[in-house]
N, C-alpha and C positions, 0 to 999 in steps of 0.2 A: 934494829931489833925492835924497836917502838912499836913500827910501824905492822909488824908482824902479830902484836900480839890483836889486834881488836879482829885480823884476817884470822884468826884461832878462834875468837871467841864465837867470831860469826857462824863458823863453822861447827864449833859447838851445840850453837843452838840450832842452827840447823838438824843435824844428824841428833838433838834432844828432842826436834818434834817428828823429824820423818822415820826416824827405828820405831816410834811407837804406833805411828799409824801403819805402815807395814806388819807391823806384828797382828795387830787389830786386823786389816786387813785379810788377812792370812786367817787367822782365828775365825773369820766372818765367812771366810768362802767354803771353810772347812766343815764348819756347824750345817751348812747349808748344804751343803754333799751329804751330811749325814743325815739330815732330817726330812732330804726326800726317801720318802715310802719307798721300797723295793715291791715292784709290781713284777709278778709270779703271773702264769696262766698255764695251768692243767689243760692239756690236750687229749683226750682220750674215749670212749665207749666206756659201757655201762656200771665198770667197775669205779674208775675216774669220779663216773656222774656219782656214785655211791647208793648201787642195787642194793636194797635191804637194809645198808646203815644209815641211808640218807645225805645228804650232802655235808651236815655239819659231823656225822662218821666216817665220810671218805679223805683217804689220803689229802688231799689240797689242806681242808681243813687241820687237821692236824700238821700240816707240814707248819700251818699259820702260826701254830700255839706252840710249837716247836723255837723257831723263830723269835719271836717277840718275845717269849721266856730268855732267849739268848739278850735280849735288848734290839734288833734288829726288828725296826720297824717296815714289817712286810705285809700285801695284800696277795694273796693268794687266791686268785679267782678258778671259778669250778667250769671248766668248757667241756667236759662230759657230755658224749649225747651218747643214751643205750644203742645199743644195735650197730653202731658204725663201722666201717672195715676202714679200711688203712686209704683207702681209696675215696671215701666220702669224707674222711678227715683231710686229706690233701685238697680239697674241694671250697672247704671253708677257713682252711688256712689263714687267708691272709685276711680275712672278713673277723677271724675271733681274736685275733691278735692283734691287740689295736696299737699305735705308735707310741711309744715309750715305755714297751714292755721291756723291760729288763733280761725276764729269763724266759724259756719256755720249756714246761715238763711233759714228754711225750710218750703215754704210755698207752702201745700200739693194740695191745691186748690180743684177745684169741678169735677173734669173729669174720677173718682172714681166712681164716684155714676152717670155718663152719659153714662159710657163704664159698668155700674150691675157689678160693682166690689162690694164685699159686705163687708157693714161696718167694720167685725171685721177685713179682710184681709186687708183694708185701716191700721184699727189702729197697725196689727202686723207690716206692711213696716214701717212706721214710729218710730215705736218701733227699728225695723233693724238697720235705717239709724241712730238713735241717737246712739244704742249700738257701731255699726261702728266707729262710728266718736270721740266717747266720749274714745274708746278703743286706740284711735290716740292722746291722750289729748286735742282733739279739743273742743270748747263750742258751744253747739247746742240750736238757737232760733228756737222753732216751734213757727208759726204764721200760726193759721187755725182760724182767726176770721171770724164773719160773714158781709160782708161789707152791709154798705143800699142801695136800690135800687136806691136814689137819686144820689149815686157816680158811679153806673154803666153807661156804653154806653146803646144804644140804643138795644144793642141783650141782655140786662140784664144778660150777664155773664162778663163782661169785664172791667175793671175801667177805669174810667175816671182819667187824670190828679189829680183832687184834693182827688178822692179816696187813689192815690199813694202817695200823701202827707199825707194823714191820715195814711198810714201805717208805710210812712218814720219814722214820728213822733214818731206814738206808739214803735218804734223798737230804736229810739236814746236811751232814760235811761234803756233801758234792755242789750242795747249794752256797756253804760259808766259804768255800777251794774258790767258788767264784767271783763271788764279794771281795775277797780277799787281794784275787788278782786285779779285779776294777779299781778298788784302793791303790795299789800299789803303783798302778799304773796312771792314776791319775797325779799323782806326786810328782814324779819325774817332770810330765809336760807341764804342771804349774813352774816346778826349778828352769825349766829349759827355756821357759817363756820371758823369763827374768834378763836382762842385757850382762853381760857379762861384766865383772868388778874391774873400772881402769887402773891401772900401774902407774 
């Protein structure tokens, strides 16, 4: 029995320095998951780009201050070009969406159906650009809603300020649905990477 106790103590200290560095460990990888930035990148034509509110009034923006008011440190970049069809967007795809984009917000707009682009070739670009992007493990929000007349400008293609808060809005909890799953799913492969406890 002597001989048993200094093999206890030894193990004591051991398991006194390694549960703490492990924890530490764990604490460190964690903070560092969290305090990389979440890189956003608005996809879209001239509403996107933000006709009339400018870019620091168009949705992307606001989605930013949305966001970071949450504590979620996110960049939200503006890839708006005016005029673009669904076709000239799949074109620069993979040129505006640089590598380690997180999400992508794709709002396909009306300039489709103004330039007799026809519906179903609308629906295959947009099909492209998700396949694209989804192939990069990026996460793709389309946002082809229909806005009301009351939030457009006066050439009733163009939103106004609070239009672009109503979309900021709509695109917050589809934006944190996906944070959310990235977290949860990175936990499990941290636990899984661990060797299993011996008997």
């Amino acid at each position: 029995m002597r001989a048993i106790h200094p093999l206890q103590t030894a193990v004591a200290r051991w398991l006194g320095r390694a549960v703490p560095l492990a924890i530490a460990a764990l604490v460190c990888a964690s903070a560092a998951l969290n305090a990389a930035p979440v890189r956003i990148v608005a996809i879209g034509a001239s509403n996107t780009h933000g006709w009339y509110v400018g870019n620091q009034g168009a949705y992307p923006a606001q989605l930013e201050a949305l966001l970071r008011a949450k504590g979620v440190d996110a960049q939200v970049t503006n890839a708006g070009v005016p005029f673009e069809t669904t076709g000239m967007m799949l074109r620069r795809i993979d040129r505006d969406v640089p590598d380690g984009t997180d999400i992508v917000i794709l709002e396909p707009g009306g300039n489709d159906r103004r330039f007799f682009v026809p519906m179903q070739q609308r629906a295959a670009n947009i099909a492209e650009m998700e396949r694209r992007l989804q192939a990069r493990s990026i996460s793709v929000i389309v946002y082809d809603e229909v806005m009301s007349l009351q939030y457009r400008a006066f050439d009733l293609i163009h939103f106004t300020y609070q239009g672009h808060t109503i979309i900021a809005t709509a695109l917050l909890p589809r934006v944190m649905e996906i944070l959310d799953r990235r977290r949860s799913a990175v936990l499990p492969r941290r636990n899984a990477s661990r060797p299993a406890p011996t008997r």
